[in-house]
KOLLO-247134 format. One record per residue (C-alpha): x, y, z; residue number from 1. Coordinates in nm, 2 decimals, always signed. Each point is the difference from the previous one (the first is absolute). Example, Ala and Ser with C-alpha at 12.3 -4.5 7.8 and 13.67 -1.06 7.14 Angstrom:
// residues 2
{atom {+1.23; -0.45; +0.78}; 1}
{atom {+0.14; +0.34; -0.07}; 2}
// end
This chain:
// residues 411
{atom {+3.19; +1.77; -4.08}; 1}
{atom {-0.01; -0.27; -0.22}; 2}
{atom {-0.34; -0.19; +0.15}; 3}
{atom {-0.34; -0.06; -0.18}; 4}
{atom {-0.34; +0.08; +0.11}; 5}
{atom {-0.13; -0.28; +0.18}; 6}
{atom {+0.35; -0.19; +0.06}; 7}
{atom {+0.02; -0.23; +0.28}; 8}
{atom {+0.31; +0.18; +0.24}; 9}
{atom {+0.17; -0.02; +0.32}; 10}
{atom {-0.01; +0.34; +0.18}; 11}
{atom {+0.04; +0.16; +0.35}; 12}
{atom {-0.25; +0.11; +0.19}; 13}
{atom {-0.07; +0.28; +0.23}; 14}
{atom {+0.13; -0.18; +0.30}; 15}
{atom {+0.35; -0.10; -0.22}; 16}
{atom {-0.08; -0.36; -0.02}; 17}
{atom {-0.01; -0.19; -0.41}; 18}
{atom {-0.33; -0.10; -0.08}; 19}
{atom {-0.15; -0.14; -0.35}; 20}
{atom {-0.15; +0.29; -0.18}; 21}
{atom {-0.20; +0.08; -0.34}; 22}
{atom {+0.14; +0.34; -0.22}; 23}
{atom {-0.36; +0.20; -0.01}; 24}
{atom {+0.20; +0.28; -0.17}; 25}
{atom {+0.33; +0.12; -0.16}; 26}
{atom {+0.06; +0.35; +0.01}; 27}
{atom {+0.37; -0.04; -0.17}; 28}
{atom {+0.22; +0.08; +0.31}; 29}
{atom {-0.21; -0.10; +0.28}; 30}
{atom {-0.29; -0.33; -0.03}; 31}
{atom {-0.31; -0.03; +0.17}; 32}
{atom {-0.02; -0.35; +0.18}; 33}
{atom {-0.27; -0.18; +0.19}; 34}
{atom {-0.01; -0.26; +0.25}; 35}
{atom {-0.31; -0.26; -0.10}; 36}
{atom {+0.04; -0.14; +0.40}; 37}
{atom {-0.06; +0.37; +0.11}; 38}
{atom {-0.25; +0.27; -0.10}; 39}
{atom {+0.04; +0.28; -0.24}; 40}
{atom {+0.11; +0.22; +0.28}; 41}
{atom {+0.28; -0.17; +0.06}; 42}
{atom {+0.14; +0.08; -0.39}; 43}
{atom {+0.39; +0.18; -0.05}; 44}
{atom {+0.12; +0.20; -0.21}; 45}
{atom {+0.33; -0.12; -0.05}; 46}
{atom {+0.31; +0.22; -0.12}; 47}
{atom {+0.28; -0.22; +0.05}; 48}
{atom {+0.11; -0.34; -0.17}; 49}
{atom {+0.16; -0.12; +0.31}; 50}
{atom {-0.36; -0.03; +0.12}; 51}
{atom {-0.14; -0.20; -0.31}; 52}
{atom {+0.13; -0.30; -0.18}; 53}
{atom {-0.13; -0.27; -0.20}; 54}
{atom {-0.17; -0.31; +0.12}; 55}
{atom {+0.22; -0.28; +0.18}; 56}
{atom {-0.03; -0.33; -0.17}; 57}
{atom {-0.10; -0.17; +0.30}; 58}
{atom {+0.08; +0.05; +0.40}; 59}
{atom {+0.28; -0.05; +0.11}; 60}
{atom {-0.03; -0.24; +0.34}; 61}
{atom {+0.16; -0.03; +0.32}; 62}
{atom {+0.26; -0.24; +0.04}; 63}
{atom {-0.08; -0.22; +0.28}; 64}
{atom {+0.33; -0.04; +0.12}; 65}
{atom {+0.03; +0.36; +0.07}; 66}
{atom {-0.39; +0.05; +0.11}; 67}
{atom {+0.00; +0.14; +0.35}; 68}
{atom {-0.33; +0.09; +0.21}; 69}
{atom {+0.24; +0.28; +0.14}; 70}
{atom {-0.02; +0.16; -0.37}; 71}
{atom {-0.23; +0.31; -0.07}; 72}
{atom {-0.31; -0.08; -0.14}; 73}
{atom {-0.01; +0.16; -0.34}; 74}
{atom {-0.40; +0.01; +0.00}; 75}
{atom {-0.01; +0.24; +0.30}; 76}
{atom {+0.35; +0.18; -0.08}; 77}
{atom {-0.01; +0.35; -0.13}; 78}
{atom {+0.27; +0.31; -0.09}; 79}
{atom {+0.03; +0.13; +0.35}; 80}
{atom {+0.07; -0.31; +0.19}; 81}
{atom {+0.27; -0.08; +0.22}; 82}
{atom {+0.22; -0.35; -0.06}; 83}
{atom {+0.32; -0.15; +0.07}; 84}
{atom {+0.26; -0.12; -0.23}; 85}
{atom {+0.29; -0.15; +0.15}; 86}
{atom {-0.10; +0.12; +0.35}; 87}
{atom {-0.01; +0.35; -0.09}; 88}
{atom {-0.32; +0.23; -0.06}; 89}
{atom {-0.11; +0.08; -0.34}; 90}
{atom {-0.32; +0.23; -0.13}; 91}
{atom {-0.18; -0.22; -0.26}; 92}
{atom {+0.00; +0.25; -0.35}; 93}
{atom {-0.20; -0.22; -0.24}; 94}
{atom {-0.18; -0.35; +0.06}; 95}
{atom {+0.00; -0.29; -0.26}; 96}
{atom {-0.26; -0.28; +0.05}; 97}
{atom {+0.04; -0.11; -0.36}; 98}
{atom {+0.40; -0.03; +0.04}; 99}
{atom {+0.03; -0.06; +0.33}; 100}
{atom {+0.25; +0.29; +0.01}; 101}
{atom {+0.00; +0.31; +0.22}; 102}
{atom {+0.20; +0.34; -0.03}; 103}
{atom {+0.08; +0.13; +0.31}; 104}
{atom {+0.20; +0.30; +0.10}; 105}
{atom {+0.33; -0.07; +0.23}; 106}
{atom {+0.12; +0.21; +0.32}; 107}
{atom {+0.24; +0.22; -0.27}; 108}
{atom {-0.28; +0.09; -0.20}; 109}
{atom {+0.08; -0.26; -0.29}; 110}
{atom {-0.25; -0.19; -0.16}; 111}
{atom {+0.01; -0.40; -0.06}; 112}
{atom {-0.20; -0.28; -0.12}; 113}
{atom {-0.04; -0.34; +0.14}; 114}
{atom {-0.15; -0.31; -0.01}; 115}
{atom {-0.32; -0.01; +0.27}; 116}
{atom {+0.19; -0.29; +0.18}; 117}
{atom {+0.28; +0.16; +0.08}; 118}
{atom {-0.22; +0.29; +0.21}; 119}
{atom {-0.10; -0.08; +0.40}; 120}
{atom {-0.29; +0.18; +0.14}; 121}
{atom {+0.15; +0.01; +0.34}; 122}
{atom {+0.33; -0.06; +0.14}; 123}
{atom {+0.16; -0.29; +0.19}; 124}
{atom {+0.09; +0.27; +0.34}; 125}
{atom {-0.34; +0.16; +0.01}; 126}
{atom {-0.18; -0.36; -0.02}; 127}
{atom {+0.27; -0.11; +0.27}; 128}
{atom {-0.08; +0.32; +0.17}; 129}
{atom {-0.39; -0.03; -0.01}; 130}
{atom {+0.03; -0.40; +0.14}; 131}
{atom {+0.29; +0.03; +0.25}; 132}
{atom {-0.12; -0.26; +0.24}; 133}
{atom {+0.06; -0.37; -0.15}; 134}
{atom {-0.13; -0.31; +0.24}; 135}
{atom {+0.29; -0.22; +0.17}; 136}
{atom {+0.02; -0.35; +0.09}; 137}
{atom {+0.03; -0.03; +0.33}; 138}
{atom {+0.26; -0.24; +0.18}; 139}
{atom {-0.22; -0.25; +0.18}; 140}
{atom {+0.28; -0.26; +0.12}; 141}
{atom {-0.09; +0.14; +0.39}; 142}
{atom {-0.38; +0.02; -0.03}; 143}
{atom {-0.05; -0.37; +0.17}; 144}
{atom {+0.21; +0.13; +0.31}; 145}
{atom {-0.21; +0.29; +0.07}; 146}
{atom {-0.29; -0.01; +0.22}; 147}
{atom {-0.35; +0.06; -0.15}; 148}
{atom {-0.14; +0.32; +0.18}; 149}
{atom {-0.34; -0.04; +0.19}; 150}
{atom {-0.32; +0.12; -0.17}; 151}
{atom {-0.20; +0.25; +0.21}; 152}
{atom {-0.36; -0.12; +0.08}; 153}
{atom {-0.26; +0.15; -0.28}; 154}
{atom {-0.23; +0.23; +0.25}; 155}
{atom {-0.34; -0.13; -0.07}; 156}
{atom {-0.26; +0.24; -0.06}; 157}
{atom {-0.36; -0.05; +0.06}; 158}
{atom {-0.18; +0.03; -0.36}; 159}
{atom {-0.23; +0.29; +0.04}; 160}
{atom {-0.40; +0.00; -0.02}; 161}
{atom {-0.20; +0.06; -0.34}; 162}
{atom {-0.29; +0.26; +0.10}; 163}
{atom {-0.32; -0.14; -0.14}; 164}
{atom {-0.15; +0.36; -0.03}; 165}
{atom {+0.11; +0.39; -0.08}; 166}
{atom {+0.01; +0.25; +0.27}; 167}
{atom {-0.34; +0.10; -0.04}; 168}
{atom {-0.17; -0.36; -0.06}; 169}
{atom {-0.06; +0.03; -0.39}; 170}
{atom {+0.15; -0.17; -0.28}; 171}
{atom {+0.09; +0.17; -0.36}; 172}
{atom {-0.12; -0.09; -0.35}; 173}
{atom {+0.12; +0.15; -0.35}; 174}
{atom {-0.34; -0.15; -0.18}; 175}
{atom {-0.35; -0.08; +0.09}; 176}
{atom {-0.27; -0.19; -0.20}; 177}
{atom {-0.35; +0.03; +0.08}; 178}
{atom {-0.26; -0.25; +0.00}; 179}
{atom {-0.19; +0.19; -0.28}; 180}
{atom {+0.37; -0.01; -0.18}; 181}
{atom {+0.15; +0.35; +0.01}; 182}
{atom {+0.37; -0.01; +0.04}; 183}
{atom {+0.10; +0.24; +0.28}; 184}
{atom {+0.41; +0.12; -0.09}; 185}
{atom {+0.15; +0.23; +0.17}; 186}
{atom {+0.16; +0.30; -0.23}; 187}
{atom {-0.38; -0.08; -0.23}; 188}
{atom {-0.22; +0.25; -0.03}; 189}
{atom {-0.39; -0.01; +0.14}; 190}
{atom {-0.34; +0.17; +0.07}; 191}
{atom {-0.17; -0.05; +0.31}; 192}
{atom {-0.37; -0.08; +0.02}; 193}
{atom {-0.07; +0.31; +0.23}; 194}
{atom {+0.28; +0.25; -0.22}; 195}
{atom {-0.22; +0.07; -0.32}; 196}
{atom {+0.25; +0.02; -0.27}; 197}
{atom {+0.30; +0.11; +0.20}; 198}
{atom {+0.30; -0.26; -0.04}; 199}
{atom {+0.24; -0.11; +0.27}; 200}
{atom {+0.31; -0.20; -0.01}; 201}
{atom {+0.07; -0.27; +0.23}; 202}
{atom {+0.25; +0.01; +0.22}; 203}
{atom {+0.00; -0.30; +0.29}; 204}
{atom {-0.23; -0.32; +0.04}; 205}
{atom {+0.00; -0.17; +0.35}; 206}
{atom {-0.13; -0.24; +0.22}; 207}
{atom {-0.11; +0.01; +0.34}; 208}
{atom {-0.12; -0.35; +0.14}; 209}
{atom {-0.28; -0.07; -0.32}; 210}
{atom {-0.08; +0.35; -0.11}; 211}
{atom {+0.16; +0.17; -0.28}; 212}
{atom {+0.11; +0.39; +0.00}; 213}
{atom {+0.10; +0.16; -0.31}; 214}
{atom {+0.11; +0.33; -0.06}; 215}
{atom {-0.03; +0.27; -0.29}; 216}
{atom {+0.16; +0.33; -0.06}; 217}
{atom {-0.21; +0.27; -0.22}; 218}
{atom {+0.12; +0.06; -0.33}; 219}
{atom {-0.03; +0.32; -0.21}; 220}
{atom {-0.07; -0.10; -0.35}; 221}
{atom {-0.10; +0.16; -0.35}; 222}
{atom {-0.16; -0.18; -0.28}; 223}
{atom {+0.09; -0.38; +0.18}; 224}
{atom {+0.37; +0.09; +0.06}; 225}
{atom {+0.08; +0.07; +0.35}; 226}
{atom {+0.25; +0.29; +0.04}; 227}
{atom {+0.04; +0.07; +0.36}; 228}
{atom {-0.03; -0.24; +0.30}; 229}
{atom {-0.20; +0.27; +0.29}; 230}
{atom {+0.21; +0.00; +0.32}; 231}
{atom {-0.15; -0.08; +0.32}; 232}
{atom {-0.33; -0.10; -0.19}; 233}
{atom {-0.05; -0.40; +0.12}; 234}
{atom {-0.26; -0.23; +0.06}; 235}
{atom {-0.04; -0.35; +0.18}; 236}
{atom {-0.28; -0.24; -0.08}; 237}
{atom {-0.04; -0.34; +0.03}; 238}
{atom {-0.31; -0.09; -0.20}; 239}
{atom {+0.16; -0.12; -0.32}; 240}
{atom {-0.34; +0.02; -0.16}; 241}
{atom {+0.06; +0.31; -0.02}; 242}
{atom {+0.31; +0.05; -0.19}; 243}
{atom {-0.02; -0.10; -0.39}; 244}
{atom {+0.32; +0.10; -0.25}; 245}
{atom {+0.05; +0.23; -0.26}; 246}
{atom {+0.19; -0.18; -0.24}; 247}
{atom {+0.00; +0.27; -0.29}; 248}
{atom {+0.17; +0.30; +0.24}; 249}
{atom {+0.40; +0.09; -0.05}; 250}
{atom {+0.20; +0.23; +0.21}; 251}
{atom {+0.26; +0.22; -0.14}; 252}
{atom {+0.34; -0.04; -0.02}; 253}
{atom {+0.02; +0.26; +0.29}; 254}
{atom {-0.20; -0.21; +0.24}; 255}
{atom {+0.16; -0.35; -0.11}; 256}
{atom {+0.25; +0.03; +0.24}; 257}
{atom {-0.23; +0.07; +0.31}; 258}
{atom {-0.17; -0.30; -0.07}; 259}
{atom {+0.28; -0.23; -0.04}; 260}
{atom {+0.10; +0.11; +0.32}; 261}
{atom {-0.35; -0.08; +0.17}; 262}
{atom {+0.11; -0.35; -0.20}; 263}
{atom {+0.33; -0.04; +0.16}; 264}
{atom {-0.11; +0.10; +0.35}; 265}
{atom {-0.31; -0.24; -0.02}; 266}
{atom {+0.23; -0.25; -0.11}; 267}
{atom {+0.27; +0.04; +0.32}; 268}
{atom {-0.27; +0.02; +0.26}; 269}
{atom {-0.10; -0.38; -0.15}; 270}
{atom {+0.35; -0.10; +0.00}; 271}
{atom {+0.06; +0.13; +0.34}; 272}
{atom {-0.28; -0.20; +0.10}; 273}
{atom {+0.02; -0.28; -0.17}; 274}
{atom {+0.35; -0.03; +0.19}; 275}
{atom {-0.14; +0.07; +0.34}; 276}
{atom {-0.29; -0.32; -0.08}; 277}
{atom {+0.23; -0.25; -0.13}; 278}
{atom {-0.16; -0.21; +0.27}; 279}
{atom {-0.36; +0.12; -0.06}; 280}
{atom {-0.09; -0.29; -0.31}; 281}
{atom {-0.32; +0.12; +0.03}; 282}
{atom {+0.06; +0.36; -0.16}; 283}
{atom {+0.28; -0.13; -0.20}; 284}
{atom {-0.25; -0.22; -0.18}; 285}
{atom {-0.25; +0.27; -0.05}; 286}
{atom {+0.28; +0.26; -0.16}; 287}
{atom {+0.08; -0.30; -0.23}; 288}
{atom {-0.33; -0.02; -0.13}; 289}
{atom {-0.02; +0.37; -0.03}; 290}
{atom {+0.25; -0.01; -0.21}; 291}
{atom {-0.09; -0.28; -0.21}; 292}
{atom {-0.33; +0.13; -0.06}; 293}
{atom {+0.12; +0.34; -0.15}; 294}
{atom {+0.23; -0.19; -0.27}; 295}
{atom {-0.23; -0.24; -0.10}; 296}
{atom {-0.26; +0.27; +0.01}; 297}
{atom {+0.22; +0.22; -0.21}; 298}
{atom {+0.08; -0.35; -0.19}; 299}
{atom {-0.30; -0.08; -0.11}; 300}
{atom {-0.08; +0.37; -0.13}; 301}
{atom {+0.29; +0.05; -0.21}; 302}
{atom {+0.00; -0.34; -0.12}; 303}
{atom {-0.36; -0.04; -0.13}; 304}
{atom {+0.05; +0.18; -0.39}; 305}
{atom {-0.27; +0.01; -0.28}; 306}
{atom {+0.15; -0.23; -0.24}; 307}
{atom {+0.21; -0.26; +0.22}; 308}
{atom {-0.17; -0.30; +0.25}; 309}
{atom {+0.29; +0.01; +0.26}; 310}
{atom {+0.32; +0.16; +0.09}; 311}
{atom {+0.28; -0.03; -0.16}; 312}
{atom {+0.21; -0.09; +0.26}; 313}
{atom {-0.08; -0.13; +0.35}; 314}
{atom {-0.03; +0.29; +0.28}; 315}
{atom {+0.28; +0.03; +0.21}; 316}
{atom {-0.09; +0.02; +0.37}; 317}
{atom {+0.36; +0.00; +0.20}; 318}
{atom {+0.13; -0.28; +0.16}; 319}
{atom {-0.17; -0.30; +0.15}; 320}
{atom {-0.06; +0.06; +0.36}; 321}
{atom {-0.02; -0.40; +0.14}; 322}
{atom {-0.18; +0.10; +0.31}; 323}
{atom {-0.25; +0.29; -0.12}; 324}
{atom {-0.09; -0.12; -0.41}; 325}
{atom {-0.07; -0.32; +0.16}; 326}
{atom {-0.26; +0.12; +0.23}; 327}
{atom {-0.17; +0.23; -0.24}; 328}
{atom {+0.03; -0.24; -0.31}; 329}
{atom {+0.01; -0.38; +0.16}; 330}
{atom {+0.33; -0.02; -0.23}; 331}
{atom {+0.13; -0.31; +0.15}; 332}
{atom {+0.21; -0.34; -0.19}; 333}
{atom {-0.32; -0.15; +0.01}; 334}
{atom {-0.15; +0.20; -0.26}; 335}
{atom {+0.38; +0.07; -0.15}; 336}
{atom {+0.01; +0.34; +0.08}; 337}
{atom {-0.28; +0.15; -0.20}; 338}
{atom {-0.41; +0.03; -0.03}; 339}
{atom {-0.18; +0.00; -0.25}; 340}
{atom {-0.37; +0.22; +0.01}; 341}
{atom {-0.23; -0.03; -0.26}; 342}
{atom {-0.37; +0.08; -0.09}; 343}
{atom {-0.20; +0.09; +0.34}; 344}
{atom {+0.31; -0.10; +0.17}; 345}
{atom {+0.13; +0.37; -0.05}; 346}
{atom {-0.20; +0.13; +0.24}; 347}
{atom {+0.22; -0.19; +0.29}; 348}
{atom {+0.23; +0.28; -0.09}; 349}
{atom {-0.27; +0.33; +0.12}; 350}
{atom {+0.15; -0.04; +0.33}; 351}
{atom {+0.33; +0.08; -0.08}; 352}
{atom {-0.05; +0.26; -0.26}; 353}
{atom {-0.37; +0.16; +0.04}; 354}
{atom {-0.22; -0.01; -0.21}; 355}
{atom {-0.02; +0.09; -0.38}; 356}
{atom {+0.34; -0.09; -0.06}; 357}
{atom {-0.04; -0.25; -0.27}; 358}
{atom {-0.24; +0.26; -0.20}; 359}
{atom {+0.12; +0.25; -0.24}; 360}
{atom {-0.24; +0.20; -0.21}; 361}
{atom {+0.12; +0.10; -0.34}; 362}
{atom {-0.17; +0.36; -0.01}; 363}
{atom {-0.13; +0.10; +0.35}; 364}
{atom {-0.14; +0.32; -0.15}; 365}
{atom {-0.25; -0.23; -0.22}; 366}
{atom {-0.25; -0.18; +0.24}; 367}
{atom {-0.10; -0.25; -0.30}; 368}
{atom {+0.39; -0.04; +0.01}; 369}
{atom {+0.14; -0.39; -0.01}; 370}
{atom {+0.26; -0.10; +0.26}; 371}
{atom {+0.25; -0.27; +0.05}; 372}
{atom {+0.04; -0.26; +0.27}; 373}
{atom {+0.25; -0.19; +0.14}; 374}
{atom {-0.10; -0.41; -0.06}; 375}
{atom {+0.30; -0.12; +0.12}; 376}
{atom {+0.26; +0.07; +0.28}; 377}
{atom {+0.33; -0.25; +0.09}; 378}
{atom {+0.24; +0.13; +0.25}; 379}
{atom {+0.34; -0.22; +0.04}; 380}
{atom {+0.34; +0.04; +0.15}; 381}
{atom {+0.25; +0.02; -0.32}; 382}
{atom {+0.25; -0.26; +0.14}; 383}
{atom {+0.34; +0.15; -0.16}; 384}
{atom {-0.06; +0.35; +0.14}; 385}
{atom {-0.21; -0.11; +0.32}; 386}
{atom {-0.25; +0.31; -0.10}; 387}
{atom {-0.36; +0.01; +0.03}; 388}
{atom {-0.19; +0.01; -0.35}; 389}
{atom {-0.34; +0.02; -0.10}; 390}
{atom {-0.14; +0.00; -0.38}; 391}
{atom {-0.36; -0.02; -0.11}; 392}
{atom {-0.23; -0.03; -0.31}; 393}
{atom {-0.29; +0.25; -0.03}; 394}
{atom {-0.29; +0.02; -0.26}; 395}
{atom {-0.19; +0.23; -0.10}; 396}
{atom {-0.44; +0.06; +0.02}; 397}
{atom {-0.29; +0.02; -0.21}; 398}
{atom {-0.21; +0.21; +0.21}; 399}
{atom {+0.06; +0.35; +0.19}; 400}
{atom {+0.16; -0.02; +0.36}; 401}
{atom {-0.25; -0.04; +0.30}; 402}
{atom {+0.05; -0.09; +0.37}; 403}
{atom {-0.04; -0.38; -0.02}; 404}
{atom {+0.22; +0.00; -0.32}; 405}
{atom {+0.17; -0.38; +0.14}; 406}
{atom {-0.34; -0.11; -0.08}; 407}
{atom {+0.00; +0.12; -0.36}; 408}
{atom {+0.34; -0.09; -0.06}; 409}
{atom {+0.07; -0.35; -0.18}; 410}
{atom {+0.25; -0.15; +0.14}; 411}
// end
């Protein structure tokens, strides 16, 4: 074949469809081509000179007169395919983008070329077929003579009460902060004060009047990775005092889906709830806060880095609940939606989030270590969105972390 190494080419491809292609190899009879849109295994060997040609000059363009959205598209055509020319079925043979041409094979076997344009991909009795019903205009010269017919009374249904309380007088919680600032989750992993070293999974958190239940299932665990949850081995406390995290243990892949199933129950029973107290503002108020105080907990940790002084972004905290985020916040036009805390003025914030969340210690292995603080804190309603956001500005110490670090830190 008369082609150079490295010649720019036109050539079919596996799926019968003309493609720019580069010769990698001429092997006298037969050339070696390669598409550079596709990957080496997608090269042909290719005996025939029907099936390679030189390069086309330019491409040749649709007329617009004779453009059609009922013609094949040449992009997704391929040999195989079933057209119509002139109403009747053809099998597409070879595809030609760069032409606009296709070869197709007729009902008696013989093989023809034609312009794209003149190809349908469906015909006119199939669409006619698939839409059969058309809409009528209707003859309304006698609609004024005929009498309106009489509307039935709506039945009026009394709306139905709202329980303020579950069946057995408790209310449901997916997340818990203490006073001394451990964040209770359910699906986390725990010890217990009274367990030793054994580590248990929590699986419900509830309320019954004021006091707090929460309750763990034991875990089975080797070198801080939990690989098996022990059935019928529970526990119910309700001294949180006693319960502290474990924040370096993992479970295996084989007990991930146990505990995102303790997750997704936890999270129905508060839904369930949540719907049967849509009246009780009382509890919806304190699952708000629940909630807010794990992301900005969670905020506030991740956002706190050795090199930076503040997020990069403002913290996302859903949308702006008017009648909850203003009682917890005081958001209100007065102060245009957002507050401001700064200096000593953080500490306004320990009752929503417990305490130590503005504290992050940079190696809490070393007990010389340095920590960082949070100086800062504005939450605001992002007007566009209508979400709740919080940023803040942190700093970092000159002296080791103690219990009264807010009266070390400078502020």
């Amino acid at each position: 074949m008369n082609f150079t190494v490295g010649e720019i080419v036109e050539a079919v491809d596996e799926f019968g469809v003309w493609a720019s292609a580069r010769i990698i190899e001429n092997r006298g009879d037969s050339v070696v081509v390669t598409f550079p849109q596709w990957k080496s295994d997608w090269d042909r060997e290719i005996t025939s000179t029907c099936e390679v040609r030189k390069r086309s000059i330019e491409e040749v363009l649709v007329p617009r007169s004779l453009a059609s959205h009922k013609s094949p598209n040449l992009k997704k055509l391929m040999a195989g395919d079933t057209v119509y020319l002139a109403g009747k079925d053809v099998t597409v043979c070879l595809c030609d983008p760069i032409r606009k041409t296709v070869t197709v094979k007729l009902s008696d076997a013989t093989v023809q070329t034609v312009n794209v344009w003149e190809l349908e991909s469906s015909r006119k009795a199939d669409e006619q077929a698939a839409n059969p019903r058309k809409r009528k205009r209707r003859d309304l010269s006698g609609l004024d003579q005929q009498q309106p017919e009489p509307q039935q009374p709506v039945p009026q249904h009394p709306e139905p009460q709202q329980p303020t309380a579950t069946e057995n007088g408790s209310v449901e919680f997916c997340f818990h902060v203490t006073s001394n600032g451990t964040l209770i989750r359910i699906g986390s992993f725990y010890t217990l004060g009274f367990s030793g070293n054994s580590i248990f999974v929590c699986s419900s958190i509830s309320r019954e009047t004021n006091q707090f239940s929460f309750k763990f299932l034991l875990c089975s665990f080797v070198s801080n990775k939990v690989d098996e949850l022990i059935q019928g081995v529970a526990c119910s406390i309700t001294d949180p005092q006693q319960i502290s995290p474990c924040s370096d243990v993992t479970c295996s892949s084989k007990i991930k889906s146990f505990v995102d199933k303790i997750i997704c129950e936890g999270w129905e029973r508060m839904f369930n709830c949540q719907r049967n107290n849509i009246g009780n503002i009382s509890y919806m108020l304190d699952l708000r806060k629940s909630c807010l105080a794990s992301q900005m907990r969670q905020g506030v940790w991740s956002g706190i880095s050795r090199s930076a002084t503040h997020p990069a972004q403002p913290i996302h905290l859903g949308i702006f609940d008017p009648l909850l985020d203003t009682k917890i916040f005081g958001l209100s036009s007065k102060n245009q939606f957002q507050l401001l805390y700064k200096g000593k003025d953080i500490s306004q914030l320990d009752a929503l989030l417990g305490a130590l969340w503005d504290v992050k210690i940079l190696e809490p292995s070393n007990p010389q270590s340095h920590f960082k603080y949070v100086c800062q804190v504005r939450v605001f309603v992002h007007k566009p969105s209508m979400s709740l956001r919080f940023n803040f500005s942190y700093s970092e110490s000159n002296v080791p972390f103690t219990p009264t670090y807010r009266n070390r830190c400078i502020y």
